[in-house]
ChimeraX commands (.cxc) that place a marker at each C-alpha (Angstrom):
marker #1 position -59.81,6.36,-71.99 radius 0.5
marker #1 position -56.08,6.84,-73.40 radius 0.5
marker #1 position -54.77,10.12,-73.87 radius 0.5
marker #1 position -51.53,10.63,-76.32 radius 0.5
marker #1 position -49.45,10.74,-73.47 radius 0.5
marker #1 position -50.55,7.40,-72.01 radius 0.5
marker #1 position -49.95,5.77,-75.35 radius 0.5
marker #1 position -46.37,5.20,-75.52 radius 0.5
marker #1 position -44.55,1.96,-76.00 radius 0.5
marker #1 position -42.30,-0.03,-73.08 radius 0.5
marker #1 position -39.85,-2.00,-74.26 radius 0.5
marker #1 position -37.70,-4.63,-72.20 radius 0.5
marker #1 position -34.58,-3.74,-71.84 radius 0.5
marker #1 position -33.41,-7.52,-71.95 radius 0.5
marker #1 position -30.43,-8.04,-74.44 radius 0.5
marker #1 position -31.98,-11.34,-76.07 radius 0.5
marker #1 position -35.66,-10.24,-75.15 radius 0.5
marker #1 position -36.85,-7.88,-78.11 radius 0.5
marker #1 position -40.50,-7.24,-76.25 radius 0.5
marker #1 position -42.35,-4.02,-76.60 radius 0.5
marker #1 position -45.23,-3.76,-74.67 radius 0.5
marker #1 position -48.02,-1.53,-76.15 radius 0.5
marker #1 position -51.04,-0.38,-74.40 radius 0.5
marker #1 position -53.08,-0.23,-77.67 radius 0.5
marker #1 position -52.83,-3.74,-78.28 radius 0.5
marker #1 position -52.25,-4.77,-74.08 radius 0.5
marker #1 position -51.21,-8.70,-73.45 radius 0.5
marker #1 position -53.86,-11.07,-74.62 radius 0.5
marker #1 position -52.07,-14.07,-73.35 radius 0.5
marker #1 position -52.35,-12.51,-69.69 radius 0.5
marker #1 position -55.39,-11.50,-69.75 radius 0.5
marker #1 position -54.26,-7.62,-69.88 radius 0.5
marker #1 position -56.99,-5.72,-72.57 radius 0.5
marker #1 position -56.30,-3.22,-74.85 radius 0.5
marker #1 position -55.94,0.10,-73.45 radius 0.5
marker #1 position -54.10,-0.63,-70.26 radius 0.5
marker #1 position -51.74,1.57,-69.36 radius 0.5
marker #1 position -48.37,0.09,-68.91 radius 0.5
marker #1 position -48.64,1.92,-65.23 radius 0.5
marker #1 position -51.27,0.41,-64.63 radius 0.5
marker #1 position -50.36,-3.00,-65.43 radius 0.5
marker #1 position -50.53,-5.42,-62.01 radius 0.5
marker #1 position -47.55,-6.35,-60.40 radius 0.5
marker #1 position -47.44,-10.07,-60.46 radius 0.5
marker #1 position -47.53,-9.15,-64.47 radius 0.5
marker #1 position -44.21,-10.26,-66.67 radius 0.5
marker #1 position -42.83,-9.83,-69.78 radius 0.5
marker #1 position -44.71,-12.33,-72.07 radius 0.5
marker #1 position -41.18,-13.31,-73.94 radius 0.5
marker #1 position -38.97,-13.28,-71.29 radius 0.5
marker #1 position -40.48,-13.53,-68.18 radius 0.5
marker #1 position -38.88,-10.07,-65.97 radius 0.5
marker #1 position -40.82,-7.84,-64.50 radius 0.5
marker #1 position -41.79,-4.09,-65.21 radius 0.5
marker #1 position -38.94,-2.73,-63.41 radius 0.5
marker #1 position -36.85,-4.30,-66.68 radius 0.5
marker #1 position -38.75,-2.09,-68.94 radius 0.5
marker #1 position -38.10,1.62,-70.33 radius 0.5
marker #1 position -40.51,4.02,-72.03 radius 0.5
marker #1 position -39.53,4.54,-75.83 radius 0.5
marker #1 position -40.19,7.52,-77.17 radius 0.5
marker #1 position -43.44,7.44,-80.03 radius 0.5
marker link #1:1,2 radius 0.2
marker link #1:2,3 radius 0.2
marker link #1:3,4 radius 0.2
marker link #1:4,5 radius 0.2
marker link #1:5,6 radius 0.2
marker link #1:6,7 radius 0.2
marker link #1:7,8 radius 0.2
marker link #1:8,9 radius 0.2
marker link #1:9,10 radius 0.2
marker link #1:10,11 radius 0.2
marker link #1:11,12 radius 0.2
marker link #1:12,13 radius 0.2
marker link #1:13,14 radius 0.2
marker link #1:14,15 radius 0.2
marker link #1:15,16 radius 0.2
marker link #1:16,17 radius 0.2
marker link #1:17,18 radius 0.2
marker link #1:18,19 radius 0.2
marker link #1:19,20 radius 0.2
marker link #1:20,21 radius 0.2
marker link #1:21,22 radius 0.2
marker link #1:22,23 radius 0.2
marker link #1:23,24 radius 0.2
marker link #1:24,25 radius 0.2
marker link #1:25,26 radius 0.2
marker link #1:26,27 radius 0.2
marker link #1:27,28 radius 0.2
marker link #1:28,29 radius 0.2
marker link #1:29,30 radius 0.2
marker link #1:30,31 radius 0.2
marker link #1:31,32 radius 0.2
marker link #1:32,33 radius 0.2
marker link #1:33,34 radius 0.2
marker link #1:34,35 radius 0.2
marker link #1:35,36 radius 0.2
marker link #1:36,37 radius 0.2
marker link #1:37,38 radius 0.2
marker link #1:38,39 radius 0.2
marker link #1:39,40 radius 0.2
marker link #1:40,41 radius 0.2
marker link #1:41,42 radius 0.2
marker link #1:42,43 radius 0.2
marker link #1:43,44 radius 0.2
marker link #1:44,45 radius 0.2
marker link #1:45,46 radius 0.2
marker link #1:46,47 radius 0.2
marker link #1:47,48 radius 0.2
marker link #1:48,49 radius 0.2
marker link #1:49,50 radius 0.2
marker link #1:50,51 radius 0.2
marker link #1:51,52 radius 0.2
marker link #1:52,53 radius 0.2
marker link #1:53,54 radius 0.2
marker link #1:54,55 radius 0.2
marker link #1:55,56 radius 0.2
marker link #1:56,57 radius 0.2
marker link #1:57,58 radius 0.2
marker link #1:58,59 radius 0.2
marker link #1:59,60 radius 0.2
marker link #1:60,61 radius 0.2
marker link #1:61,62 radius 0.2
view
């Protein structure tokens, strides 16, 4: 189960990118459900839009 602080939207920081990954909703086209913390996301995951990894991503505050 989310808590509030496990809620908060990632977004890539890719100039052209303009992805926000957000645990409520997860990644449907990989296979990531709803509720998945972005933490806890697996590593061979990218950014749907863009294709980086997590370590191109920041937390934005909610």
């Amino acid at each position: 189960m989310m808590t509030d602080k496990d809620d908060g939207i990632w977004a890539c920081i890719i100039a052209y990118c303009g992805y926000f990954y957000n645990p409520k909703i997860g990644d449907p086209t990989q296979g990531i459900p709803a509720g998945t913390r972005f933490e806890d996301l697996p590593k061979e995951w990218v950014c749907p839009t863009c294709g980086v990894g997590t370590e191109c991503f920041h937390s934005v505050e909610s």
